[in-house]
PDBQT receptor file of N, H, CA, C and O in Angstrom, charges set to zero:
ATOM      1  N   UNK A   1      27.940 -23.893 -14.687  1.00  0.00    +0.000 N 
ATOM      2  CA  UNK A   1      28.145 -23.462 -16.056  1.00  0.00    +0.000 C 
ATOM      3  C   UNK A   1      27.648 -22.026 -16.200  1.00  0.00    +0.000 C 
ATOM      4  O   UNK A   1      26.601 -21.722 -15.630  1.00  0.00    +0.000 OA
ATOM      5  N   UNK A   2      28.322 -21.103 -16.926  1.00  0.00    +0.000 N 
ATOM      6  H   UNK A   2      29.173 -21.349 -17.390  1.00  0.00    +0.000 HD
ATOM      7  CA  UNK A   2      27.994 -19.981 -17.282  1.00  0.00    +0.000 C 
ATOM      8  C   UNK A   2      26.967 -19.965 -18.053  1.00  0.00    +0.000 C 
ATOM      9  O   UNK A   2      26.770 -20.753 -18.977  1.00  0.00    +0.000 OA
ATOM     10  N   UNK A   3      25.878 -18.588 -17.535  1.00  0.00    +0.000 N 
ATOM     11  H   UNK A   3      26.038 -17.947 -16.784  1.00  0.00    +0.000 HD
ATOM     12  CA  UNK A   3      24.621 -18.546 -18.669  1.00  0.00    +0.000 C 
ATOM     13  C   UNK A   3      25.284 -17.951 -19.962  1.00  0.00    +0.000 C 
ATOM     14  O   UNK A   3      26.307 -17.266 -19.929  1.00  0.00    +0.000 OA
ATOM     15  N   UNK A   4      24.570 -18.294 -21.149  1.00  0.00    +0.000 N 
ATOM     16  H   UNK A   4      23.740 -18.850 -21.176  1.00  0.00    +0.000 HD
ATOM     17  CA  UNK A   4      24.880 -17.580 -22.070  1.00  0.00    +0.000 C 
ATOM     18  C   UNK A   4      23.984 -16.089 -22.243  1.00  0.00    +0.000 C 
ATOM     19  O   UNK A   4      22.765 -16.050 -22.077  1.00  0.00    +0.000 OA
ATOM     20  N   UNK A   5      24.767 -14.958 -22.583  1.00  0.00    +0.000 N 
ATOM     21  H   UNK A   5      25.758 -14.990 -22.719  1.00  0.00    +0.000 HD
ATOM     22  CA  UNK A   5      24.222 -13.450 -23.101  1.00  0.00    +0.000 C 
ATOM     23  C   UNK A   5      23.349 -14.023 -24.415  1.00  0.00    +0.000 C 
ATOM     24  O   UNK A   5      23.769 -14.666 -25.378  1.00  0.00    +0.000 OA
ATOM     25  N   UNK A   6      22.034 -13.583 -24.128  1.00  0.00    +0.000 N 
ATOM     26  H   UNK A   6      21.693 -13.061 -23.346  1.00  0.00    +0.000 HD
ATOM     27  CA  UNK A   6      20.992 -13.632 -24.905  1.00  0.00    +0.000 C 
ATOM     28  C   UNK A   6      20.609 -12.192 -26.057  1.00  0.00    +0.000 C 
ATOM     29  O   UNK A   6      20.352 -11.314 -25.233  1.00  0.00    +0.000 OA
ATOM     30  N   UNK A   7      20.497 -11.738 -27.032  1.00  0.00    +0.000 N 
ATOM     31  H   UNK A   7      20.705 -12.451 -27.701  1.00  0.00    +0.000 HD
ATOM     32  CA  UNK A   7      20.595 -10.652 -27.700  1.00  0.00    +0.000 C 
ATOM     33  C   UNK A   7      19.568  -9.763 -27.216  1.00  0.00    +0.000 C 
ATOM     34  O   UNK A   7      18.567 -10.429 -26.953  1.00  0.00    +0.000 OA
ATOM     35  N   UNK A   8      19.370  -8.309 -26.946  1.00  0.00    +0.000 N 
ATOM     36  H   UNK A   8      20.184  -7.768 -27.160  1.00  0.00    +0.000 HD
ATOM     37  CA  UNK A   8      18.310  -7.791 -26.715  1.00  0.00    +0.000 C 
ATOM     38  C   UNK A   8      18.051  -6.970 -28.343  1.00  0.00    +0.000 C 
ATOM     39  O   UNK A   8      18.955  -6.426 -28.978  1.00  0.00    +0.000 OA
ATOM     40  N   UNK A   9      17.029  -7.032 -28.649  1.00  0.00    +0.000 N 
ATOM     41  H   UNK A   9      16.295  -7.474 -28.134  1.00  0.00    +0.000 HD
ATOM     42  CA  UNK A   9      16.477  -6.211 -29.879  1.00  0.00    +0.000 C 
ATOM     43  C   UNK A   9      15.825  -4.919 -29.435  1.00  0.00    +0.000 C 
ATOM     44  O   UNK A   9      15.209  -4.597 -28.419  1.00  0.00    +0.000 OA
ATOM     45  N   UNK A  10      16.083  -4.450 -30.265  1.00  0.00    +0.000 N 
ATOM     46  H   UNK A  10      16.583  -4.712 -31.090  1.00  0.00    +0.000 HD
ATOM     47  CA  UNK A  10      15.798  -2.706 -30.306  1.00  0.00    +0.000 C 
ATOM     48  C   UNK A  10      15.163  -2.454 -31.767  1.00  0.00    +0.000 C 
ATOM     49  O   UNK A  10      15.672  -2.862 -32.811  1.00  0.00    +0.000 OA
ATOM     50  N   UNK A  11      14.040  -1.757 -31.676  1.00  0.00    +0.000 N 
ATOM     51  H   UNK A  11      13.627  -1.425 -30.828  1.00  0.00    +0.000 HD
ATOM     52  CA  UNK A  11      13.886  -1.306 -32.783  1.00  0.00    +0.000 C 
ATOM     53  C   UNK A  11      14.618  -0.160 -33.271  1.00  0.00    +0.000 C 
ATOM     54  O   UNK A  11      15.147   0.510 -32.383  1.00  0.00    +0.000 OA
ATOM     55  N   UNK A  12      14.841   0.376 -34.894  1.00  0.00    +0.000 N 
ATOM     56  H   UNK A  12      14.412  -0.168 -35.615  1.00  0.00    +0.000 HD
ATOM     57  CA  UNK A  12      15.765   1.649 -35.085  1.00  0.00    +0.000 C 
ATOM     58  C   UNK A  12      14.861   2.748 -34.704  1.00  0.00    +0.000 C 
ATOM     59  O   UNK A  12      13.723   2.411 -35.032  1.00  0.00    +0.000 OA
ATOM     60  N   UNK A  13      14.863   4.073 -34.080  1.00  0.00    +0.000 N 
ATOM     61  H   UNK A  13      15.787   4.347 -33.814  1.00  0.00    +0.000 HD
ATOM     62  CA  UNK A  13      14.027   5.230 -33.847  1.00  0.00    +0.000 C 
ATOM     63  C   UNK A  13      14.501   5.865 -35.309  1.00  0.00    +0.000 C 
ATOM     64  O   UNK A  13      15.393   5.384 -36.007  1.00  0.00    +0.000 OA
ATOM     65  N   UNK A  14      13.648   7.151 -35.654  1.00  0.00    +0.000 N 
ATOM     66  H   UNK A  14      12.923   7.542 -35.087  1.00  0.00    +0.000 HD
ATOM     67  CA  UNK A  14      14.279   8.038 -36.445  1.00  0.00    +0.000 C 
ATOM     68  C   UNK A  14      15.659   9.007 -36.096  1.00  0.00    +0.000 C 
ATOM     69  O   UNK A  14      16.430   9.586 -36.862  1.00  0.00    +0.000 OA
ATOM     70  N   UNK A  15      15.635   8.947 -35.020  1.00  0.00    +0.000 N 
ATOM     71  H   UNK A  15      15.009   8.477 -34.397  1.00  0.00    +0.000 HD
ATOM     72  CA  UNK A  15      16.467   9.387 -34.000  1.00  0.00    +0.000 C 
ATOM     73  C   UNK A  15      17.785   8.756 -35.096  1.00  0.00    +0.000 C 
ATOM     74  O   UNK A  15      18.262   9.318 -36.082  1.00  0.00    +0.000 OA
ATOM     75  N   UNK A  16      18.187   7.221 -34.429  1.00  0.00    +0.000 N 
ATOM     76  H   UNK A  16      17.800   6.764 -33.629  1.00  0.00    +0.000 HD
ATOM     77  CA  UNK A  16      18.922   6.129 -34.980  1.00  0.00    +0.000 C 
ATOM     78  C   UNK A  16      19.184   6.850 -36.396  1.00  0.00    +0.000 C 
ATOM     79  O   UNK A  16      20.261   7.324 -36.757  1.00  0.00    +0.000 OA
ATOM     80  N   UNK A  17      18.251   6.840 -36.959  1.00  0.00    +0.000 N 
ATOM     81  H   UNK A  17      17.376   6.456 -36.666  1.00  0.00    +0.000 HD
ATOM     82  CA  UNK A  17      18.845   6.641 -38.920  1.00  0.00    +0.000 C 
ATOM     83  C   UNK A  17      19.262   7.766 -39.025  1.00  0.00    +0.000 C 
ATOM     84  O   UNK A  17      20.219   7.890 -39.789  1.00  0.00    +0.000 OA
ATOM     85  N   UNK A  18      18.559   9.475 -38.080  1.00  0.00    +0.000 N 
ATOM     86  H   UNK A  18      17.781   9.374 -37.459  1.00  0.00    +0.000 HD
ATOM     87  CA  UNK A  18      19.237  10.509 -38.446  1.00  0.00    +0.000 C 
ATOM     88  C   UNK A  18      21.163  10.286 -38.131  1.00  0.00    +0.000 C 
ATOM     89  O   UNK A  18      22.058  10.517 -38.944  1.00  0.00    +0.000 OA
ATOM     90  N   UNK A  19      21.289   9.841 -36.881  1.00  0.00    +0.000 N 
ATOM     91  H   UNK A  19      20.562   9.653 -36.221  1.00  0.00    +0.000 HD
ATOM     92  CA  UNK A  19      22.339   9.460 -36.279  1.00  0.00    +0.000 C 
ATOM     93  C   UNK A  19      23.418   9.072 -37.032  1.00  0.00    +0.000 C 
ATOM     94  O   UNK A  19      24.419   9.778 -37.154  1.00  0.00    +0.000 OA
ATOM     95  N   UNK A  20      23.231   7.598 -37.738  1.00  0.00    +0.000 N 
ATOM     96  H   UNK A  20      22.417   7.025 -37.639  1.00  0.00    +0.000 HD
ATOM     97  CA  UNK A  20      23.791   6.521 -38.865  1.00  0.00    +0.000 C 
ATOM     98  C   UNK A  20      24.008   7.694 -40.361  1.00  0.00    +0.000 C 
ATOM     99  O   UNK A  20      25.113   7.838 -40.884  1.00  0.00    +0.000 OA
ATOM    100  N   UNK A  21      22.942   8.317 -40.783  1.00  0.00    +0.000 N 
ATOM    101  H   UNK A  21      22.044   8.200 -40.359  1.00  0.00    +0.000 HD
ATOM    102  CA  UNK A  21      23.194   8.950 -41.788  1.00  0.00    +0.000 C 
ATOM    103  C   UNK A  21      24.141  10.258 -41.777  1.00  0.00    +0.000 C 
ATOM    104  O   UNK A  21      24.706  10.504 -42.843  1.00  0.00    +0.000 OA
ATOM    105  N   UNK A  22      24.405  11.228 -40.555  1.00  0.00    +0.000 N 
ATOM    106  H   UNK A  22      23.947  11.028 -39.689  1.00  0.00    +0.000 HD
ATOM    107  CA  UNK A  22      24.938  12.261 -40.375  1.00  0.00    +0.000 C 
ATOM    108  C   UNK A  22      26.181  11.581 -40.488  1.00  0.00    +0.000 C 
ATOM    109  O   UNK A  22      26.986  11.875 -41.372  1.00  0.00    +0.000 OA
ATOM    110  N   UNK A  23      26.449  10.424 -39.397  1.00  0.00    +0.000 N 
ATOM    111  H   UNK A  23      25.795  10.185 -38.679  1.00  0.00    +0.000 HD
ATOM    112  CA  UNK A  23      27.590  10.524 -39.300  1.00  0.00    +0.000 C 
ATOM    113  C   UNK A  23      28.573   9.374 -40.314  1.00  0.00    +0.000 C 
ATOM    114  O   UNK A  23      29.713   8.963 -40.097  1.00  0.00    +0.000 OA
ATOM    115  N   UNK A  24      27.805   9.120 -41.260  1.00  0.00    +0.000 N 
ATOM    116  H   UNK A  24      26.879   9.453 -41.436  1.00  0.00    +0.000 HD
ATOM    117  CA  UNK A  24      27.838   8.222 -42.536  1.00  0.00    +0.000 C 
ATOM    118  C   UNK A  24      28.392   9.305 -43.562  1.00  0.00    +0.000 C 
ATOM    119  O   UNK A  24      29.193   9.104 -44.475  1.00  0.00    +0.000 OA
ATOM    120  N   UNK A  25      27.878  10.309 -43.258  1.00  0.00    +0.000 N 
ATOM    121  H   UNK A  25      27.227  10.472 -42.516  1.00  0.00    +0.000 HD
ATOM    122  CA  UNK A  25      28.217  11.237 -44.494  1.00  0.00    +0.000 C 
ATOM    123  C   UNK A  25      29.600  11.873 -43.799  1.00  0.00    +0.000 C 
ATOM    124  O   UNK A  25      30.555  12.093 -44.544  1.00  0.00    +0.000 OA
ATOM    125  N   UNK A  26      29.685  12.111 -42.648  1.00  0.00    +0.000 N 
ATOM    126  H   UNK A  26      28.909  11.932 -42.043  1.00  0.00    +0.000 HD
ATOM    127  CA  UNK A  26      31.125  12.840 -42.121  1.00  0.00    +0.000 C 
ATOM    128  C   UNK A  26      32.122  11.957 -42.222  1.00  0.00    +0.000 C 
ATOM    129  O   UNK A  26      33.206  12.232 -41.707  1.00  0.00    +0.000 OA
ATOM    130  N   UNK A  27      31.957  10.922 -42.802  1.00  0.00    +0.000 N 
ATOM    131  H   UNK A  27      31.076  10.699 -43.220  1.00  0.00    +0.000 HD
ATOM    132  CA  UNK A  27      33.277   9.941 -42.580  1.00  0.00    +0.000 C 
ATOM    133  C   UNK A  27      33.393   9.201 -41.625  1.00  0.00    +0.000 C 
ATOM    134  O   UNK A  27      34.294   8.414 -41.910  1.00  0.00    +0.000 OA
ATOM    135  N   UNK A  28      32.880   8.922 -40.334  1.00  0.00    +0.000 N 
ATOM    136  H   UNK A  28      32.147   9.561 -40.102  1.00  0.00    +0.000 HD
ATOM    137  CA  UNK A  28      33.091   8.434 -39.301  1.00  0.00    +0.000 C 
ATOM    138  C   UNK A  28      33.530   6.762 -39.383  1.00  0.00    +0.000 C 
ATOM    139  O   UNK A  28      33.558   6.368 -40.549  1.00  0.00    +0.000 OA
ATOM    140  N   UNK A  29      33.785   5.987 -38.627  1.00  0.00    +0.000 N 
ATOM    141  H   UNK A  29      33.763   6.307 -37.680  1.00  0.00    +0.000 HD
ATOM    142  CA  UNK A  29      34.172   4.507 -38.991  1.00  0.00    +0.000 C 
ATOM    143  C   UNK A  29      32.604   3.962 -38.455  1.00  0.00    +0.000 C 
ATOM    144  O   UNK A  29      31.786   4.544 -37.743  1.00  0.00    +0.000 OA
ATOM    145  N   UNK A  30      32.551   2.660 -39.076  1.00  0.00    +0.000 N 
ATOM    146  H   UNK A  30      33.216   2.187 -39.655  1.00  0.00    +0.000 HD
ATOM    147  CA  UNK A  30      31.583   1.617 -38.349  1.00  0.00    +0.000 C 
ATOM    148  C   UNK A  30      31.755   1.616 -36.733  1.00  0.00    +0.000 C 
ATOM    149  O   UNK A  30      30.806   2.058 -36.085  1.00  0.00    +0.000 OA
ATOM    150  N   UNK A  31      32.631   1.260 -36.206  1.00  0.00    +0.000 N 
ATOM    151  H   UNK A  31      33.402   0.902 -36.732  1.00  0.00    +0.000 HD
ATOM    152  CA  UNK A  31      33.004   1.533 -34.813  1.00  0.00    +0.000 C 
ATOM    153  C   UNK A  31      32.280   2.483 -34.473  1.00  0.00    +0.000 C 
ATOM    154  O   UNK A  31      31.370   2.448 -33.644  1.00  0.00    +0.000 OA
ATOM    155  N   UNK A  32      32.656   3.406 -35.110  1.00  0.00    +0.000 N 
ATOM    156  H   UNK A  32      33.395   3.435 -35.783  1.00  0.00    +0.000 HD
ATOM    157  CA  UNK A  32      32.613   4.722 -34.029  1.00  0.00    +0.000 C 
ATOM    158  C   UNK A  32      30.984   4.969 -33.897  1.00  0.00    +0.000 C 
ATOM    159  O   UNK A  32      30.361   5.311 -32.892  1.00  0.00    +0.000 OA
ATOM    160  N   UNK A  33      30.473   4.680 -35.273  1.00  0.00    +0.000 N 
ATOM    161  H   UNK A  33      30.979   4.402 -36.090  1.00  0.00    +0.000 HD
ATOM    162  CA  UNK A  33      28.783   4.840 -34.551  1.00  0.00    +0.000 C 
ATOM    163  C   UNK A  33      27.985   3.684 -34.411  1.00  0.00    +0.000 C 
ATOM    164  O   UNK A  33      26.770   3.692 -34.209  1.00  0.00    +0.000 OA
ATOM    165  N   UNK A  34      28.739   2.644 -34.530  1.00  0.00    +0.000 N 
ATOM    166  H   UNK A  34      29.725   2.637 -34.694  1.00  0.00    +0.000 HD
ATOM    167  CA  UNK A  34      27.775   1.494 -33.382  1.00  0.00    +0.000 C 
ATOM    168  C   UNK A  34      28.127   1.851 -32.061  1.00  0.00    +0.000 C 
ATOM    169  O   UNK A  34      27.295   1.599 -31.190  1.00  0.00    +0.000 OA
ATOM    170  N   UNK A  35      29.652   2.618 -31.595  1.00  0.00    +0.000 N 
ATOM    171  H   UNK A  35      30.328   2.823 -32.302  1.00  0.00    +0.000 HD
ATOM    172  CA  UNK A  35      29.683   2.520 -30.087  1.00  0.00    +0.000 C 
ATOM    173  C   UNK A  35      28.701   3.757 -29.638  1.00  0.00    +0.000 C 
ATOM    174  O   UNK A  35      28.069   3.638 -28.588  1.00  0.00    +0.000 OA
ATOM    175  N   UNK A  36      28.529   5.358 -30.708  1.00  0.00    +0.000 N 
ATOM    176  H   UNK A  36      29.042   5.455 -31.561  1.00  0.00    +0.000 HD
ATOM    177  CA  UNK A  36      27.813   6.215 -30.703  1.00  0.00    +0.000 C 
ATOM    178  C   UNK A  36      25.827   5.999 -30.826  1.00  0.00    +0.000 C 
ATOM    179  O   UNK A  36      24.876   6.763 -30.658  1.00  0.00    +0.000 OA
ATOM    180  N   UNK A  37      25.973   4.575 -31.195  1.00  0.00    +0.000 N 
ATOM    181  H   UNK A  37      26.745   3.955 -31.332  1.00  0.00    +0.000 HD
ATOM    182  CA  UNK A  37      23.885   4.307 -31.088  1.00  0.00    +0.000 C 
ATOM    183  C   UNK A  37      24.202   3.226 -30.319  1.00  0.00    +0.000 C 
ATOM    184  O   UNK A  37      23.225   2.489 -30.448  1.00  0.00    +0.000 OA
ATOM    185  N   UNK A  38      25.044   2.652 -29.543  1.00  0.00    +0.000 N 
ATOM    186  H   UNK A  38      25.838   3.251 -29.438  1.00  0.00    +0.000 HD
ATOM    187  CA  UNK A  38      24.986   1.667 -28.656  1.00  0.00    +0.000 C 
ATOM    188  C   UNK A  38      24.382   0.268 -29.577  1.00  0.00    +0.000 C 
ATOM    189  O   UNK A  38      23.434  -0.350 -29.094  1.00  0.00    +0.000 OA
ATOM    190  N   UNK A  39      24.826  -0.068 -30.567  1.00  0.00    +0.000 N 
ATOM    191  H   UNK A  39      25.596   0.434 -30.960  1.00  0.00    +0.000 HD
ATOM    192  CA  UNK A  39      24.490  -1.509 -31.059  1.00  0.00    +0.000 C 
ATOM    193  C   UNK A  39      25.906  -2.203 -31.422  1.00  0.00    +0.000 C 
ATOM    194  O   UNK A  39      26.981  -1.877 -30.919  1.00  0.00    +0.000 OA
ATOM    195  N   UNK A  40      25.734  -3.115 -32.287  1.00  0.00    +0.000 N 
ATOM    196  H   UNK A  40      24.861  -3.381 -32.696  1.00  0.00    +0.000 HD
ATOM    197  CA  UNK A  40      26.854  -3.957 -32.387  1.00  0.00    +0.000 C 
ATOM    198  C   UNK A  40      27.636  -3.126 -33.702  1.00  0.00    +0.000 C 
ATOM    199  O   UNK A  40      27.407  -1.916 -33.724  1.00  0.00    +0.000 OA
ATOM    200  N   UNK A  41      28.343  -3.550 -34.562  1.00  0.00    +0.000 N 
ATOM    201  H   UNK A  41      28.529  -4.533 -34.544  1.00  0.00    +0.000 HD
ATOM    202  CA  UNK A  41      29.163  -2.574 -36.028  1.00  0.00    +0.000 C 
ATOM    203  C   UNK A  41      28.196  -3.895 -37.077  1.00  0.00    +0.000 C 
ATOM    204  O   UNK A  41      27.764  -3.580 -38.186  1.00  0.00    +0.000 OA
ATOM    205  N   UNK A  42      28.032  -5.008 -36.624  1.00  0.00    +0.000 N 
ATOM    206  H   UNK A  42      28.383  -5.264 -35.724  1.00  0.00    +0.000 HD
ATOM    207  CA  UNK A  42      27.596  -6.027 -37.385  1.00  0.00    +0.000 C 
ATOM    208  C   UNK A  42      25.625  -5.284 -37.935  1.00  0.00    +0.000 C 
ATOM    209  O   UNK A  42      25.017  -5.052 -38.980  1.00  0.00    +0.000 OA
ATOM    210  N   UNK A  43      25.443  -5.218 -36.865  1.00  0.00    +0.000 N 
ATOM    211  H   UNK A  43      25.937  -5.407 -36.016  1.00  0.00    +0.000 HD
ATOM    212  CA  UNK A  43      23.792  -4.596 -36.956  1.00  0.00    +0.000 C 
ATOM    213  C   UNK A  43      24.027  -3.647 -37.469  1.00  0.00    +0.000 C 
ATOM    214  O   UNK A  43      23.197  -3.520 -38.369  1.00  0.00    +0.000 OA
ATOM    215  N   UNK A  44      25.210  -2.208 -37.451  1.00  0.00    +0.000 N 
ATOM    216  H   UNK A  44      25.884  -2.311 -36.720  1.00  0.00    +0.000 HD
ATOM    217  CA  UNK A  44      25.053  -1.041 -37.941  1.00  0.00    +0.000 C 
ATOM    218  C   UNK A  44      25.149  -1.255 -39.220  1.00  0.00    +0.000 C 
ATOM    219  O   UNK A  44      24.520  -0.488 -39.949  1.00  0.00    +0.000 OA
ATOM    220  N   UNK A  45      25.929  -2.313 -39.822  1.00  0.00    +0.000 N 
ATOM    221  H   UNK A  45      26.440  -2.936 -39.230  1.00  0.00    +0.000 HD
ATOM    222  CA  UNK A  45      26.088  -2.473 -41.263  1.00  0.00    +0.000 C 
ATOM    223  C   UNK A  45      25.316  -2.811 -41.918  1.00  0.00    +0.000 C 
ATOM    224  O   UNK A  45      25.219  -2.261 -43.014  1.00  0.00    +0.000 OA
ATOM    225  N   UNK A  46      24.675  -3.560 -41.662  1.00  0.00    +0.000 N 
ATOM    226  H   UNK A  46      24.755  -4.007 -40.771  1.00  0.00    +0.000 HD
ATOM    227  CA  UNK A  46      23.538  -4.765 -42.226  1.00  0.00    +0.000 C 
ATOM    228  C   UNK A  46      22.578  -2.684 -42.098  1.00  0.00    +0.000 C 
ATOM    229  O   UNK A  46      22.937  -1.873 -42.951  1.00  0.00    +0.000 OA
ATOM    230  N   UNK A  47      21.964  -2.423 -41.475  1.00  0.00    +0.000 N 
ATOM    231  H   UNK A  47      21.672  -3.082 -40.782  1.00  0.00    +0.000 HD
ATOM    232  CA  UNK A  47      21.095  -1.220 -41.520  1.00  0.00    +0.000 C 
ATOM    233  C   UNK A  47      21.333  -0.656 -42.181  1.00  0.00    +0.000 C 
ATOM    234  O   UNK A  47      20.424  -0.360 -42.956  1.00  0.00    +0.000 OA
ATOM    235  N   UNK A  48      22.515  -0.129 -42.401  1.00  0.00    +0.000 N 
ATOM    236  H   UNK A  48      23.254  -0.369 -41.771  1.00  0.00    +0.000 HD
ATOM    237  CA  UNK A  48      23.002   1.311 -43.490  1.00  0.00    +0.000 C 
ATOM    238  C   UNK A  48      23.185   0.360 -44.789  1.00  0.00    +0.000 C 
ATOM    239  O   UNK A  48      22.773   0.709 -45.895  1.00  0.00    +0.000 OA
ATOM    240  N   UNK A  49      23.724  -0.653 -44.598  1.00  0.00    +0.000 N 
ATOM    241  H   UNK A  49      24.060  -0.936 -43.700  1.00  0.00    +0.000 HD
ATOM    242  CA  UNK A  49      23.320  -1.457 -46.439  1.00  0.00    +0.000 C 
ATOM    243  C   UNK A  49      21.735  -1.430 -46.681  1.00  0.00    +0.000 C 
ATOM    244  O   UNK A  49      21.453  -0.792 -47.695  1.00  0.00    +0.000 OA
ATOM    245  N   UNK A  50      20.528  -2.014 -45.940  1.00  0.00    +0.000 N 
ATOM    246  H   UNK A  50      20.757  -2.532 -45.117  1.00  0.00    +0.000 HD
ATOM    247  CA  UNK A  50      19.592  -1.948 -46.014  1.00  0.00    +0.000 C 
ATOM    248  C   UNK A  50      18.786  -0.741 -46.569  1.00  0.00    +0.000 C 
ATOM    249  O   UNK A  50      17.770  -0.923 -47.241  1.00  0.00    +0.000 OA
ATOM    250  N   UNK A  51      19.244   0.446 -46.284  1.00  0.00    +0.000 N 
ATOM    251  H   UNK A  51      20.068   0.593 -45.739  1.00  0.00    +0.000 HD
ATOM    252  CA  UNK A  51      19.182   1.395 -46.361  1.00  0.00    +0.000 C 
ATOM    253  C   UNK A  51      19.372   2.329 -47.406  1.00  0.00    +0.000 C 
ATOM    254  O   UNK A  51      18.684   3.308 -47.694  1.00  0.00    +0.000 OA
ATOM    255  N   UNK A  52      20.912   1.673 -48.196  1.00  0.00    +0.000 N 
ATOM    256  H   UNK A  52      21.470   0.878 -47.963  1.00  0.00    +0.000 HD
ATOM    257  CA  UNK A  52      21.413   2.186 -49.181  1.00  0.00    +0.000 C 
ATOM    258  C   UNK A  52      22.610   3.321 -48.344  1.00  0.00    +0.000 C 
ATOM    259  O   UNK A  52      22.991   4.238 -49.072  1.00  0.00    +0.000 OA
ATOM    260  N   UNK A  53      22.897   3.312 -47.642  1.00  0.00    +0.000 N 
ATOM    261  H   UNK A  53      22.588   2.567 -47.051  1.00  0.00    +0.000 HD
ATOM    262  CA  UNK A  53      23.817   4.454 -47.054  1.00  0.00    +0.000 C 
ATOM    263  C   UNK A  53      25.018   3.962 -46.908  1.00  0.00    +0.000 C 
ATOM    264  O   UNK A  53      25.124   2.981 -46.171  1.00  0.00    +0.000 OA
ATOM    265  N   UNK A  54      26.407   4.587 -47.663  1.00  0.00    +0.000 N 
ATOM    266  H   UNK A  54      26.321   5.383 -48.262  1.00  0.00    +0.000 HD
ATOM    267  CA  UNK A  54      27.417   4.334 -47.039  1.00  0.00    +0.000 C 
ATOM    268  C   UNK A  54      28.136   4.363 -46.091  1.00  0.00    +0.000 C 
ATOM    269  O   UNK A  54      28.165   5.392 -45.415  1.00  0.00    +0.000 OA
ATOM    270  N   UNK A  55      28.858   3.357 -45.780  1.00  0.00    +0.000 N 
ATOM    271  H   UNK A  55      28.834   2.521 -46.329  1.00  0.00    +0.000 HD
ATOM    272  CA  UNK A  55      29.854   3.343 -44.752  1.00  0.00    +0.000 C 
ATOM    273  C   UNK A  55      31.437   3.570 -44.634  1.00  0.00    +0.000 C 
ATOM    274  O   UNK A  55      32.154   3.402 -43.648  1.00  0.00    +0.000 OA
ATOM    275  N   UNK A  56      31.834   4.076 -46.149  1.00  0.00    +0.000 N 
ATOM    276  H   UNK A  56      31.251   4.212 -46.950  1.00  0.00    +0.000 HD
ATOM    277  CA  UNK A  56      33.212   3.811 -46.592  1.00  0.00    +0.000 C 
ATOM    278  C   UNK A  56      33.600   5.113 -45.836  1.00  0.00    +0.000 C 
ATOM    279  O   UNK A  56      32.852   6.069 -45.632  1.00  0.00    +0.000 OA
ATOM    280  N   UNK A  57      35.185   4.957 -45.370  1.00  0.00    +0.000 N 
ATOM    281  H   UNK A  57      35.792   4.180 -45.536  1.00  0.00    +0.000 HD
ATOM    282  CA  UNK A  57      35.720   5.760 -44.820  1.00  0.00    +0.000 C 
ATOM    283  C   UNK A  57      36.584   6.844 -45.945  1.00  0.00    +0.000 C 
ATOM    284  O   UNK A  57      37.220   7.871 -45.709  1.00  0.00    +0.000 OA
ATOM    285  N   UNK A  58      36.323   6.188 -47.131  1.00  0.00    +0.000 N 
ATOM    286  H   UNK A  58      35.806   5.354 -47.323  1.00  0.00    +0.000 HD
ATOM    287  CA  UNK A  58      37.414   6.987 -48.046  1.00  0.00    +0.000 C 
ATOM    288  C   UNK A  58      36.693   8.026 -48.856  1.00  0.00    +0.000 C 
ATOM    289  O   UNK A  58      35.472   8.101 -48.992  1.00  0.00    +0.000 OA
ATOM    290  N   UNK A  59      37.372   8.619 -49.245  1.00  0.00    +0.000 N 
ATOM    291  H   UNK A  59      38.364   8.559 -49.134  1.00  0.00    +0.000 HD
ATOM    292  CA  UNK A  59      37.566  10.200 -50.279  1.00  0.00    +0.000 C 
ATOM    293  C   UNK A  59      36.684   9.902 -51.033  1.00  0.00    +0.000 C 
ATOM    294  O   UNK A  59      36.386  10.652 -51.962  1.00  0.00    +0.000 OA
TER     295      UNK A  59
């Protein structure tokens, strides 16, 4: 039987939130900066709601 992938946790650096917030404000998609901080789009969301920061791609 296959093992199951177990989650690894990371804490956010300041690094992270500068990251999430720059590219929150340029428009970027969820995608593009969970694949840009290496986490899931599910974790990036839940953070930037936490946060108060949007994620909308629109105008």
């Amino acid at each position: 039987m296959a093992k199951k992938k177990t989650a690894v946790r990371r804490a956010w650096s300041k690094e992270d939130y500068r990251v999430l917030k720059t590219m929150a404000r340029d428009k970027q998609g969820v995608k593009k900066i969970a694949k840009a901080l290496k986490r899931s789009p599910g974790a990036t969301s839940v953070m930037a709601a936490t946060h108060g920061i949007s994620l909308s791609t629109r105008g």
